[in-house]
LOTOR-723365 format. One record per residue (C-alpha): x, y, z. Coordinates in steps of 0.5 Angstrom, whole numbers, padded with zeros to 4 digits, always signed. Example, Ala and Ser with C-alpha at 12.3 -4.5 7.8 and 13.67 -1.06 7.14 Angstrom:
residues 2
+0025-0009+0016 +0027-0002+0014 
This chain:
residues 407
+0000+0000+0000 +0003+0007-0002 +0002+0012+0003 +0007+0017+0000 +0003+0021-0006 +0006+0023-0013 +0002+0028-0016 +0002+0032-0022 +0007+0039-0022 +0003+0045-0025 +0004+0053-0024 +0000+0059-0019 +0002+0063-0013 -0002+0064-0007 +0000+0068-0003 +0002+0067+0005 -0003+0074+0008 -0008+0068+0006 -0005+0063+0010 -0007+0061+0017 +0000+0063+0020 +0004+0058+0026 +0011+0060+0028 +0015+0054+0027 +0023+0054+0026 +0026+0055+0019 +0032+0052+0020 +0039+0055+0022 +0041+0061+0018 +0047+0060+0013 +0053+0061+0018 +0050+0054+0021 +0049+0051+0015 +0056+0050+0014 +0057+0046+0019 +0052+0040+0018 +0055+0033+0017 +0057+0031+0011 +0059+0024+0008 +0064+0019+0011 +0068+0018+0005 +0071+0012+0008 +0065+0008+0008 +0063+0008+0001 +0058+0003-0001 +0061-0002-0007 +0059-0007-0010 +0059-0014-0008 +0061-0020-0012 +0055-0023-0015 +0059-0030-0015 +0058-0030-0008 +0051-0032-0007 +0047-0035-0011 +0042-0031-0009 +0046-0024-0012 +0044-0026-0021 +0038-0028-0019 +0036-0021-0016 +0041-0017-0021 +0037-0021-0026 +0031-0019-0024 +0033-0011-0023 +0036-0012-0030 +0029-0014-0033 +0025-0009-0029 +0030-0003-0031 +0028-0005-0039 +0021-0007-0038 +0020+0000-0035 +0025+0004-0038 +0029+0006-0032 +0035+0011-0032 +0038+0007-0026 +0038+0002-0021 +0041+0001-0014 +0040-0004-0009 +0042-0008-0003 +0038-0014+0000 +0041-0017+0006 +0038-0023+0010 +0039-0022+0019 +0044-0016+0017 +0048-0020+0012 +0050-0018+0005 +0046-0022+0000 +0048-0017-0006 +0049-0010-0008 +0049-0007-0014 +0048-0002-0020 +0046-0002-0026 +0045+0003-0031 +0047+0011-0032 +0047+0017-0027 +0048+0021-0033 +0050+0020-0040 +0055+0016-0041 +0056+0016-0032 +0055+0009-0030 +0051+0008-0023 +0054+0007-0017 +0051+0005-0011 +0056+0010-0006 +0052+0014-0010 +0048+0019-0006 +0040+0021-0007 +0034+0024-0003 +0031+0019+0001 +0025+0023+0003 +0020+0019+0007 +0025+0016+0010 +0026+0020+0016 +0019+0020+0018 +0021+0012+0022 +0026+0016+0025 +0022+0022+0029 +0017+0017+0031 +0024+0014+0034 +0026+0020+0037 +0019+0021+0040 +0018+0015+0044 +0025+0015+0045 +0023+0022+0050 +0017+0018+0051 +0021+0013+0054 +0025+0017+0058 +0019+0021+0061 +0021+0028+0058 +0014+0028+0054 +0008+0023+0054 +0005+0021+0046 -0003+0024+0049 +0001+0031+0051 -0002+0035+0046 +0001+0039+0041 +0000+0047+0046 +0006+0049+0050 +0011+0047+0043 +0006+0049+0037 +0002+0054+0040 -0001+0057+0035 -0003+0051+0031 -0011+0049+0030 -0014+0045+0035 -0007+0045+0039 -0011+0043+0045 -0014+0037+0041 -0009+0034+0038 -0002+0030+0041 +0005+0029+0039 +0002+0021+0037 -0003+0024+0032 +0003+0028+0029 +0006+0022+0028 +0001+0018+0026 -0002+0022+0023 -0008+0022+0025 -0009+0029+0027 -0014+0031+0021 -0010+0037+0018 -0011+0037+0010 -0004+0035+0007 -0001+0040+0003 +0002+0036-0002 -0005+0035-0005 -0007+0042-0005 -0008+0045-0012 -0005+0051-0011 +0001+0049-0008 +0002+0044-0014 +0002+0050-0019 +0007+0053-0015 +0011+0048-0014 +0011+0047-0021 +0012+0054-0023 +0018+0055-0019 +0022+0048-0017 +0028+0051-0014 +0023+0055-0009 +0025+0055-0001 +0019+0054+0003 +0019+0055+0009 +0015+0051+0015 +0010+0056+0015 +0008+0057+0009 +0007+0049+0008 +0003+0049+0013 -0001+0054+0011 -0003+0051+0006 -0006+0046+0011 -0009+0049+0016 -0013+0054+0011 -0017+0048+0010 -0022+0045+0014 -0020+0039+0018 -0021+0033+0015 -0024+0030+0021 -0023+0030+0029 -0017+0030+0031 -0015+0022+0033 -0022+0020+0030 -0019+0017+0023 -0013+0016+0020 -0011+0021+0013 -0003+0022+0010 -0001+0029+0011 +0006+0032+0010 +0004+0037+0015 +0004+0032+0020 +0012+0032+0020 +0013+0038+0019 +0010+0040+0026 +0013+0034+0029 +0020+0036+0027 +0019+0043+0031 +0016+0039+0036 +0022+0035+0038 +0026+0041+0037 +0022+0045+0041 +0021+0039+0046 +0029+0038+0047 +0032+0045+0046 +0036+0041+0039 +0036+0043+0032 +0033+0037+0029 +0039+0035+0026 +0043+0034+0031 +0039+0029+0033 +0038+0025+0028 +0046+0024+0029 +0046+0024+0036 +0040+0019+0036 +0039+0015+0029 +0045+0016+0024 +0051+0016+0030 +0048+0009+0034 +0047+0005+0027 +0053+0007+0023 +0050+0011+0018 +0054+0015+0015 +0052+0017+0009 +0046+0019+0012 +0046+0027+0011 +0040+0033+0013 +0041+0039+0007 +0038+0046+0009 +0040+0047+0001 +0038+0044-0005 +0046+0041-0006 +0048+0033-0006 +0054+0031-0003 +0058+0027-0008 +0058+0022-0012 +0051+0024-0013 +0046+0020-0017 +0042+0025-0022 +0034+0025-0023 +0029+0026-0029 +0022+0027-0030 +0017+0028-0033 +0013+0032-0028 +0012+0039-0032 +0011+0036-0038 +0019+0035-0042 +0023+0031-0040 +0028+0033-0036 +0033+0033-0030 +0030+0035-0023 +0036+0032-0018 +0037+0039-0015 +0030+0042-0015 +0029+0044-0008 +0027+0039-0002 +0025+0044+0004 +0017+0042+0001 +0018+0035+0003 +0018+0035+0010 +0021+0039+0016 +0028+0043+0016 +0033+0038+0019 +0030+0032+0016 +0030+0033+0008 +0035+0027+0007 +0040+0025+0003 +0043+0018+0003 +0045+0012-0001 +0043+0005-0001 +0047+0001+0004 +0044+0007+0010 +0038+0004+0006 +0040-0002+0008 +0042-0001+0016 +0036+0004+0017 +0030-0002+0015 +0034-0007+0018 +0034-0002+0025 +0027+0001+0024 +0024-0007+0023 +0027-0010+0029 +0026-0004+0034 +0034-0004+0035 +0033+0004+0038 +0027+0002+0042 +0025-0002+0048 +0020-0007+0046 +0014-0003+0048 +0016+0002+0044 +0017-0002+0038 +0010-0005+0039 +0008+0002+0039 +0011+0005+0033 +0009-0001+0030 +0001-0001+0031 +0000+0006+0037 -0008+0005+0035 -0009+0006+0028 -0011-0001+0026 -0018+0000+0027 -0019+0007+0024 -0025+0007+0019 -0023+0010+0013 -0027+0014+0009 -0034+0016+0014 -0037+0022+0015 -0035+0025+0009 -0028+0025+0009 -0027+0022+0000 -0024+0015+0001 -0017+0017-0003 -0016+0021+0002 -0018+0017+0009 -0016+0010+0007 -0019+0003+0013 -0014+0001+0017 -0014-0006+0017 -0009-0010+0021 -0006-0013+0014 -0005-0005+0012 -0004+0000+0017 +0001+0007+0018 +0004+0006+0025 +0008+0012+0028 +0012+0015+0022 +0012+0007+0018 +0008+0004+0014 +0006-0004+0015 +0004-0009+0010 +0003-0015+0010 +0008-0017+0016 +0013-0012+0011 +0016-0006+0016 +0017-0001+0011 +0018+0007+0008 +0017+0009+0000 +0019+0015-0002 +0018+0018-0009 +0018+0025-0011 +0022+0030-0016 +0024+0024-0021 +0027+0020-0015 +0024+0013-0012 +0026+0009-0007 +0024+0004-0002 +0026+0000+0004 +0024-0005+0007 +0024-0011+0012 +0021-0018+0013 +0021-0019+0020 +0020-0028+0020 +0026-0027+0014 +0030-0023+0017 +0030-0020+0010 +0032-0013+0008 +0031-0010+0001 +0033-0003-0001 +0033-0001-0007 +0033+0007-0011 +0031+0008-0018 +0030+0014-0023 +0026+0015-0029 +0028+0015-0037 +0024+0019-0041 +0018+0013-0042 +0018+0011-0035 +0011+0011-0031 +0009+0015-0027 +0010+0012-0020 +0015+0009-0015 +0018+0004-0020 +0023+0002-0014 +0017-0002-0011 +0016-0006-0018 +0023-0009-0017 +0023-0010-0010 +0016-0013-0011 +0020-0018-0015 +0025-0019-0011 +0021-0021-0004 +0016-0026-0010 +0023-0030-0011 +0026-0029-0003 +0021-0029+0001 +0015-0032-0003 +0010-0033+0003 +0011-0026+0005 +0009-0022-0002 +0011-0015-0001 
Protein backbone atom coordinates (compact mmCIF):
# COMPACT_ATOMS: atom_id res chain seq x y z
CA UNK A 1 0.00 0.00 0.00
CA UNK A 2 1.68 3.28 -1.12
CA UNK A 3 0.79 6.17 1.32
CA UNK A 4 3.37 8.66 0.20
CA UNK A 5 1.56 10.60 -2.86
CA UNK A 6 3.08 11.60 -6.35
CA UNK A 7 1.11 14.00 -8.07
CA UNK A 8 1.22 16.05 -11.07
CA UNK A 9 3.29 19.42 -10.97
CA UNK A 10 1.40 22.70 -12.25
CA UNK A 11 1.86 26.47 -11.86
CA UNK A 12 0.13 29.72 -9.52
CA UNK A 13 1.00 31.57 -6.71
CA UNK A 14 -1.03 31.89 -3.66
CA UNK A 15 -0.03 33.82 -1.29
CA UNK A 16 0.83 33.45 2.28
CA UNK A 17 -1.42 36.83 3.83
CA UNK A 18 -3.95 34.06 3.03
CA UNK A 19 -2.48 31.61 4.78
CA UNK A 20 -3.37 30.39 8.68
CA UNK A 21 0.06 31.42 10.13
CA UNK A 22 1.80 28.83 12.79
CA UNK A 23 5.27 29.77 13.79
CA UNK A 24 7.38 27.05 13.31
CA UNK A 25 11.40 26.97 13.15
CA UNK A 26 12.91 27.51 9.48
CA UNK A 27 16.21 25.92 9.80
CA UNK A 28 19.56 27.46 11.04
CA UNK A 29 20.43 30.51 9.14
CA UNK A 30 23.36 29.86 6.54
CA UNK A 31 26.69 30.46 8.88
CA UNK A 32 25.20 27.20 10.32
CA UNK A 33 24.34 25.62 7.53
CA UNK A 34 28.06 24.94 7.02
CA UNK A 35 28.73 23.24 9.74
CA UNK A 36 26.21 19.82 8.79
CA UNK A 37 27.58 16.54 8.70
CA UNK A 38 28.60 15.45 5.29
CA UNK A 39 29.45 11.77 4.24
CA UNK A 40 32.02 9.68 5.32
CA UNK A 41 34.17 8.83 2.39
CA UNK A 42 35.54 6.06 3.87
CA UNK A 43 32.31 4.23 4.13
CA UNK A 44 31.36 3.96 0.69
CA UNK A 45 28.79 1.70 -0.31
CA UNK A 46 30.51 -0.88 -3.32
CA UNK A 47 29.38 -3.63 -5.24
CA UNK A 48 29.36 -6.97 -4.02
CA UNK A 49 30.65 -9.98 -5.93
CA UNK A 50 27.65 -11.32 -7.53
CA UNK A 51 29.32 -15.11 -7.28
CA UNK A 52 28.95 -14.92 -3.85
CA UNK A 53 25.74 -16.12 -3.41
CA UNK A 54 23.50 -17.71 -5.27
CA UNK A 55 20.94 -15.61 -4.55
CA UNK A 56 22.96 -12.21 -6.01
CA UNK A 57 22.02 -12.79 -10.48
CA UNK A 58 19.20 -14.12 -9.62
CA UNK A 59 18.08 -10.64 -7.99
CA UNK A 60 20.37 -8.66 -10.61
CA UNK A 61 18.72 -10.49 -13.10
CA UNK A 62 15.27 -9.36 -12.03
CA UNK A 63 16.52 -5.75 -11.38
CA UNK A 64 17.90 -6.23 -15.13
CA UNK A 65 14.64 -7.17 -16.39
CA UNK A 66 12.55 -4.55 -14.65
CA UNK A 67 14.80 -1.45 -15.42
CA UNK A 68 14.23 -2.73 -19.75
CA UNK A 69 10.72 -3.29 -19.14
CA UNK A 70 10.02 0.18 -17.43
CA UNK A 71 12.64 2.06 -18.95
CA UNK A 72 14.34 3.14 -15.94
CA UNK A 73 17.46 5.65 -16.02
CA UNK A 74 19.09 3.48 -12.79
CA UNK A 75 18.82 0.98 -10.26
CA UNK A 76 20.43 0.73 -7.23
CA UNK A 77 20.24 -2.14 -4.42
CA UNK A 78 20.96 -3.80 -1.66
CA UNK A 79 19.19 -7.06 0.00
CA UNK A 80 20.37 -8.37 3.20
CA UNK A 81 19.06 -11.56 4.90
CA UNK A 82 19.57 -11.05 9.31
CA UNK A 83 22.00 -8.22 8.40
CA UNK A 84 24.16 -10.25 5.97
CA UNK A 85 24.88 -8.84 2.50
CA UNK A 86 22.78 -10.98 -0.04
CA UNK A 87 24.19 -8.38 -3.15
CA UNK A 88 24.51 -5.08 -3.77
CA UNK A 89 24.48 -3.48 -7.13
CA UNK A 90 23.93 -0.94 -9.96
CA UNK A 91 22.98 -0.97 -13.14
CA UNK A 92 22.27 1.68 -15.65
CA UNK A 93 23.53 5.44 -15.80
CA UNK A 94 23.52 8.49 -13.61
CA UNK A 95 23.80 10.64 -16.33
CA UNK A 96 24.83 9.97 -20.20
CA UNK A 97 27.71 8.14 -20.27
CA UNK A 98 27.88 7.99 -15.91
CA UNK A 99 27.64 4.69 -14.92
CA UNK A 100 25.49 4.02 -11.56
CA UNK A 101 27.19 3.39 -8.37
CA UNK A 102 25.49 2.38 -5.30
CA UNK A 103 27.99 4.93 -3.19
CA UNK A 104 25.84 7.17 -4.95
CA UNK A 105 23.94 9.67 -2.96
CA UNK A 106 19.84 10.33 -3.41
CA UNK A 107 16.97 12.12 -1.65
CA UNK A 108 15.63 9.62 0.74
CA UNK A 109 12.42 11.57 1.47
CA UNK A 110 9.77 9.67 3.67
CA UNK A 111 12.54 7.82 5.16
CA UNK A 112 13.03 10.02 7.86
CA UNK A 113 9.29 9.88 9.01
CA UNK A 114 10.33 6.06 10.77
CA UNK A 115 12.96 8.13 12.33
CA UNK A 116 11.13 11.10 14.36
CA UNK A 117 8.57 8.51 15.35
CA UNK A 118 12.01 6.82 17.22
CA UNK A 119 13.02 10.07 18.26
CA UNK A 120 9.49 10.53 19.87
CA UNK A 121 9.14 7.46 21.92
CA UNK A 122 12.62 7.67 22.68
CA UNK A 123 11.31 10.91 24.92
CA UNK A 124 8.64 9.13 25.69
CA UNK A 125 10.61 6.37 26.94
CA UNK A 126 12.74 8.53 28.81
CA UNK A 127 9.52 10.48 30.36
CA UNK A 128 10.32 13.76 29.01
CA UNK A 129 7.02 13.77 27.05
CA UNK A 130 3.93 11.34 26.92
CA UNK A 131 2.41 10.61 22.94
CA UNK A 132 -1.30 11.98 24.62
CA UNK A 133 0.29 15.35 25.42
CA UNK A 134 -1.08 17.68 23.01
CA UNK A 135 0.61 19.65 20.53
CA UNK A 136 -0.24 23.34 22.85
CA UNK A 137 2.85 24.25 24.86
CA UNK A 138 5.27 23.44 21.69
CA UNK A 139 3.14 24.44 18.70
CA UNK A 140 0.75 27.09 20.21
CA UNK A 141 -0.56 28.56 17.63
CA UNK A 142 -1.66 25.32 15.54
CA UNK A 143 -5.66 24.72 15.14
CA UNK A 144 -6.95 22.60 17.62
CA UNK A 145 -3.37 22.33 19.39
CA UNK A 146 -5.50 21.30 22.59
CA UNK A 147 -7.05 18.36 20.71
CA UNK A 148 -4.26 16.75 18.83
CA UNK A 149 -1.22 15.10 20.31
CA UNK A 150 2.38 14.47 19.49
CA UNK A 151 0.78 10.67 18.60
CA UNK A 152 -1.51 12.21 16.08
CA UNK A 153 1.39 13.92 14.30
CA UNK A 154 3.23 11.08 14.20
CA UNK A 155 0.62 8.80 13.17
CA UNK A 156 -0.90 11.17 11.26
CA UNK A 157 -4.06 10.99 12.26
CA UNK A 158 -4.32 14.70 13.42
CA UNK A 159 -7.11 15.34 10.26
CA UNK A 160 -4.86 18.36 8.92
CA UNK A 161 -5.62 18.67 4.90
CA UNK A 162 -2.08 17.29 3.26
CA UNK A 163 -0.62 20.24 1.43
CA UNK A 164 1.09 17.82 -1.16
CA UNK A 165 -2.62 17.44 -2.69
CA UNK A 166 -3.29 21.10 -2.57
CA UNK A 167 -3.93 22.45 -6.21
CA UNK A 168 -2.59 25.63 -5.59
CA UNK A 169 0.37 24.38 -3.88
CA UNK A 170 0.95 21.78 -7.00
CA UNK A 171 0.87 24.93 -9.30
CA UNK A 172 3.26 26.70 -7.29
CA UNK A 173 5.67 23.93 -7.05
CA UNK A 174 5.57 23.42 -10.74
CA UNK A 175 6.01 26.88 -11.52
CA UNK A 176 8.88 27.35 -9.29
CA UNK A 177 10.87 24.14 -8.26
CA UNK A 178 14.10 25.62 -7.18
CA UNK A 179 11.60 27.57 -4.39
CA UNK A 180 12.63 27.32 -0.55
CA UNK A 181 9.73 27.09 1.49
CA UNK A 182 9.46 27.33 4.72
CA UNK A 183 7.52 25.54 7.32
CA UNK A 184 4.77 28.06 7.46
CA UNK A 185 4.04 28.54 4.26
CA UNK A 186 3.69 24.68 4.09
CA UNK A 187 1.75 24.41 6.74
CA UNK A 188 -0.38 27.09 5.43
CA UNK A 189 -1.73 25.43 3.00
CA UNK A 190 -3.10 22.95 5.48
CA UNK A 191 -4.49 24.64 7.92
CA UNK A 192 -6.59 27.18 5.28
CA UNK A 193 -8.71 24.22 4.77
CA UNK A 194 -11.15 22.36 6.87
CA UNK A 195 -9.96 19.48 9.16
CA UNK A 196 -10.64 16.27 7.33
CA UNK A 197 -12.06 14.84 10.41
CA UNK A 198 -11.34 15.13 14.38
CA UNK A 199 -8.50 15.12 15.33
CA UNK A 200 -7.61 10.92 16.46
CA UNK A 201 -11.03 10.04 15.15
CA UNK A 202 -9.63 8.58 11.46
CA UNK A 203 -6.43 8.24 9.77
CA UNK A 204 -5.40 10.30 6.71
CA UNK A 205 -1.71 11.16 4.90
CA UNK A 206 -0.37 14.58 5.74
CA UNK A 207 2.94 16.07 5.23
CA UNK A 208 2.16 18.54 7.45
CA UNK A 209 2.14 15.95 10.24
CA UNK A 210 5.88 15.83 9.90
CA UNK A 211 6.61 18.87 9.59
CA UNK A 212 5.07 20.11 12.88
CA UNK A 213 6.56 16.75 14.56
CA UNK A 214 9.82 17.92 13.26
CA UNK A 215 9.33 21.46 15.40
CA UNK A 216 8.20 19.69 18.07
CA UNK A 217 11.15 17.70 18.94
CA UNK A 218 12.98 20.69 18.53
CA UNK A 219 11.17 22.40 20.72
CA UNK A 220 10.67 19.58 23.10
CA UNK A 221 14.68 18.96 23.58
CA UNK A 222 16.14 22.72 22.78
CA UNK A 223 17.81 20.67 19.75
CA UNK A 224 18.06 21.35 16.22
CA UNK A 225 16.28 18.50 14.31
CA UNK A 226 19.37 17.39 12.86
CA UNK A 227 21.61 17.07 15.56
CA UNK A 228 19.26 14.72 16.65
CA UNK A 229 18.80 12.74 13.93
CA UNK A 230 22.83 12.12 14.45
CA UNK A 231 22.80 11.85 17.86
CA UNK A 232 20.12 9.52 17.91
CA UNK A 233 19.73 7.68 14.59
CA UNK A 234 22.57 8.18 12.02
CA UNK A 235 25.59 7.81 15.12
CA UNK A 236 24.18 4.70 17.08
CA UNK A 237 23.59 2.31 13.52
CA UNK A 238 26.68 3.51 11.57
CA UNK A 239 24.76 5.43 8.86
CA UNK A 240 27.11 7.66 7.75
CA UNK A 241 26.17 8.59 4.26
CA UNK A 242 22.89 9.66 6.02
CA UNK A 243 22.79 13.55 5.74
CA UNK A 244 20.22 16.50 6.65
CA UNK A 245 20.70 19.40 3.46
CA UNK A 246 19.22 22.77 4.30
CA UNK A 247 19.77 23.31 0.61
CA UNK A 248 19.05 21.77 -2.38
CA UNK A 249 23.12 20.35 -2.82
CA UNK A 250 23.87 16.51 -2.77
CA UNK A 251 26.99 15.40 -1.72
CA UNK A 252 29.04 13.53 -4.10
CA UNK A 253 28.78 11.01 -5.92
CA UNK A 254 25.75 12.02 -6.52
CA UNK A 255 22.86 9.87 -8.52
CA UNK A 256 21.06 12.25 -10.97
CA UNK A 257 17.18 12.68 -11.46
CA UNK A 258 14.72 13.09 -14.33
CA UNK A 259 10.99 13.66 -14.75
CA UNK A 260 8.59 14.13 -16.74
CA UNK A 261 6.29 15.81 -13.92
CA UNK A 262 6.01 19.42 -15.93
CA UNK A 263 5.29 18.05 -19.21
CA UNK A 264 9.30 17.46 -20.90
CA UNK A 265 11.50 15.62 -19.88
CA UNK A 266 14.07 16.75 -17.84
CA UNK A 267 16.46 16.75 -15.12
CA UNK A 268 14.98 17.52 -11.29
CA UNK A 269 18.03 16.22 -9.21
CA UNK A 270 18.54 19.36 -7.72
CA UNK A 271 14.98 20.79 -7.46
CA UNK A 272 14.49 22.09 -4.11
CA UNK A 273 13.51 19.63 -1.18
CA UNK A 274 12.44 22.03 1.78
CA UNK A 275 8.40 21.10 0.55
CA UNK A 276 9.01 17.30 1.64
CA UNK A 277 9.21 17.64 5.18
CA UNK A 278 10.74 19.57 8.12
CA UNK A 279 14.09 21.33 8.00
CA UNK A 280 16.59 18.82 9.56
CA UNK A 281 14.90 15.87 8.12
CA UNK A 282 15.12 16.75 4.18
CA UNK A 283 17.53 13.65 3.66
CA UNK A 284 20.12 12.46 1.50
CA UNK A 285 21.42 8.99 1.67
CA UNK A 286 22.73 5.86 -0.32
CA UNK A 287 21.38 2.50 -0.52
CA UNK A 288 23.72 0.63 2.04
CA UNK A 289 22.18 3.33 4.80
CA UNK A 290 18.99 2.23 3.16
CA UNK A 291 19.83 -1.12 3.92
CA UNK A 292 20.77 -0.40 7.91
CA UNK A 293 18.03 2.06 8.32
CA UNK A 294 15.06 -0.97 7.64
CA UNK A 295 16.78 -3.45 8.94
CA UNK A 296 16.81 -0.99 12.51
CA UNK A 297 13.33 0.37 12.02
CA UNK A 298 12.03 -3.39 11.34
CA UNK A 299 13.39 -4.96 14.51
CA UNK A 300 13.24 -2.02 16.97
CA UNK A 301 16.94 -2.04 17.37
CA UNK A 302 16.72 2.14 19.06
CA UNK A 303 13.61 0.81 21.18
CA UNK A 304 12.31 -1.11 24.00
CA UNK A 305 10.23 -3.68 22.91
CA UNK A 306 7.01 -1.58 24.22
CA UNK A 307 8.00 1.15 22.02
CA UNK A 308 8.40 -1.01 19.13
CA UNK A 309 4.81 -2.54 19.31
CA UNK A 310 3.86 1.12 19.69
CA UNK A 311 5.28 2.31 16.45
CA UNK A 312 4.33 -0.62 14.76
CA UNK A 313 0.70 -0.40 15.73
CA UNK A 314 -0.08 3.01 18.26
CA UNK A 315 -3.81 2.68 17.65
CA UNK A 316 -4.48 3.24 13.86
CA UNK A 317 -5.73 -0.46 13.02
CA UNK A 318 -9.15 -0.14 13.31
CA UNK A 319 -9.56 3.66 12.12
CA UNK A 320 -12.60 3.46 9.71
CA UNK A 321 -11.72 5.22 6.73
CA UNK A 322 -13.63 6.99 4.47
CA UNK A 323 -16.76 7.96 6.89
CA UNK A 324 -18.38 11.00 7.31
CA UNK A 325 -17.65 12.68 4.38
CA UNK A 326 -13.99 12.35 4.49
CA UNK A 327 -13.61 10.79 0.09
CA UNK A 328 -12.10 7.31 0.56
CA UNK A 329 -8.73 8.65 -1.29
CA UNK A 330 -7.99 10.58 1.19
CA UNK A 331 -9.11 8.66 4.73
CA UNK A 332 -7.81 4.84 3.66
CA UNK A 333 -9.36 1.70 6.54
CA UNK A 334 -6.76 0.73 8.35
CA UNK A 335 -6.87 -2.87 8.73
CA UNK A 336 -4.34 -5.17 10.46
CA UNK A 337 -2.94 -6.37 7.19
CA UNK A 338 -2.39 -2.72 5.83
CA UNK A 339 -2.09 -0.21 8.37
CA UNK A 340 0.42 3.48 9.08
CA UNK A 341 2.20 3.20 12.43
CA UNK A 342 4.15 6.01 13.84
CA UNK A 343 6.03 7.31 10.91
CA UNK A 344 5.86 3.51 9.25
CA UNK A 345 4.07 1.81 6.85
CA UNK A 346 3.06 -2.07 7.70
CA UNK A 347 1.93 -4.28 4.95
CA UNK A 348 1.29 -7.63 5.25
CA UNK A 349 3.76 -8.38 7.93
CA UNK A 350 6.67 -6.13 5.64
CA UNK A 351 7.82 -2.79 8.04
CA UNK A 352 8.46 -0.27 5.26
CA UNK A 353 9.19 3.49 3.90
CA UNK A 354 8.65 4.44 -0.12
CA UNK A 355 9.49 7.75 -0.79
CA UNK A 356 8.88 8.93 -4.48
CA UNK A 357 8.92 12.68 -5.68
CA UNK A 358 11.07 15.00 -7.93
CA UNK A 359 12.15 11.90 -10.29
CA UNK A 360 13.58 10.04 -7.63
CA UNK A 361 11.92 6.36 -5.98
CA UNK A 362 12.76 4.34 -3.38
CA UNK A 363 12.14 1.76 -0.94
CA UNK A 364 13.08 -0.07 2.08
CA UNK A 365 11.85 -2.72 3.32
CA UNK A 366 11.96 -5.70 6.11
CA UNK A 367 10.28 -9.10 6.65
CA UNK A 368 10.44 -9.41 9.88
CA UNK A 369 9.91 -13.78 9.97
CA UNK A 370 12.94 -13.66 7.16
CA UNK A 371 14.98 -11.63 8.56
CA UNK A 372 15.09 -9.96 4.83
CA UNK A 373 15.86 -6.33 4.10
CA UNK A 374 15.51 -5.10 0.57
CA UNK A 375 16.45 -1.51 -0.65
CA UNK A 376 16.25 -0.37 -3.51
CA UNK A 377 16.60 3.41 -5.41
CA UNK A 378 15.32 3.97 -9.16
CA UNK A 379 15.20 6.99 -11.59
CA UNK A 380 13.25 7.65 -14.43
CA UNK A 381 13.97 7.26 -18.30
CA UNK A 382 11.77 9.31 -20.40
CA UNK A 383 9.20 6.65 -21.23
CA UNK A 384 9.19 5.47 -17.67
CA UNK A 385 5.57 5.35 -15.62
CA UNK A 386 4.59 7.56 -13.55
CA UNK A 387 4.80 6.07 -9.96
CA UNK A 388 7.42 4.44 -7.47
CA UNK A 389 9.06 2.09 -9.76
CA UNK A 390 11.70 0.84 -7.16
CA UNK A 391 8.41 -0.95 -5.66
CA UNK A 392 7.79 -2.88 -8.89
CA UNK A 393 11.54 -4.67 -8.34
CA UNK A 394 11.56 -4.93 -4.77
CA UNK A 395 8.18 -6.47 -5.26
CA UNK A 396 9.91 -9.11 -7.52
CA UNK A 397 12.30 -9.57 -5.31
CA UNK A 398 10.29 -10.53 -2.00
CA UNK A 399 8.21 -13.24 -4.92
CA UNK A 400 11.62 -14.82 -5.54
CA UNK A 401 13.22 -14.51 -1.63
CA UNK A 402 10.38 -14.46 0.64
CA UNK A 403 7.53 -16.14 -1.51
CA UNK A 404 4.86 -16.63 1.56
CA UNK A 405 5.33 -12.99 2.51
CA UNK A 406 4.64 -11.08 -0.88
CA UNK A 407 5.38 -7.31 -0.61
Amino acid sequence: MTFSRTRALAAAVLTAATLTSVALPAGPPAAARALVKTPTPSHACVRSDPDADPRAREVLDIARQVRGELDLKSVLLRVTVDGHEVVTGALGESMTGVPAEPAMHFRAGSVAFPFLGIILLQLAEEGRIGLDDPVAPWLPDLPRAHEITLRMLGDTTSGLADYVTDQAFLDELAAEPFRHWTPEELVGFSTSQKFWYDPGTNWSYSHANFVLLGAALERITGTRLDHLLEQRIFGPLGMRQTVNSFTPDIPTPVLHAFTASRGTYEESTFWNPSWTTAPGAVLISDVCDLTRSIEAVGTGALLSPESFRTQLNPGTVGLPGPVNGCPKDVCLPQTEAQHFGLGVIIDKGWVLSNPSFSGYAAIEAYQPDERLAIAVSTTRGCAAPDRNTAQDIARLIADRLAPNHPL
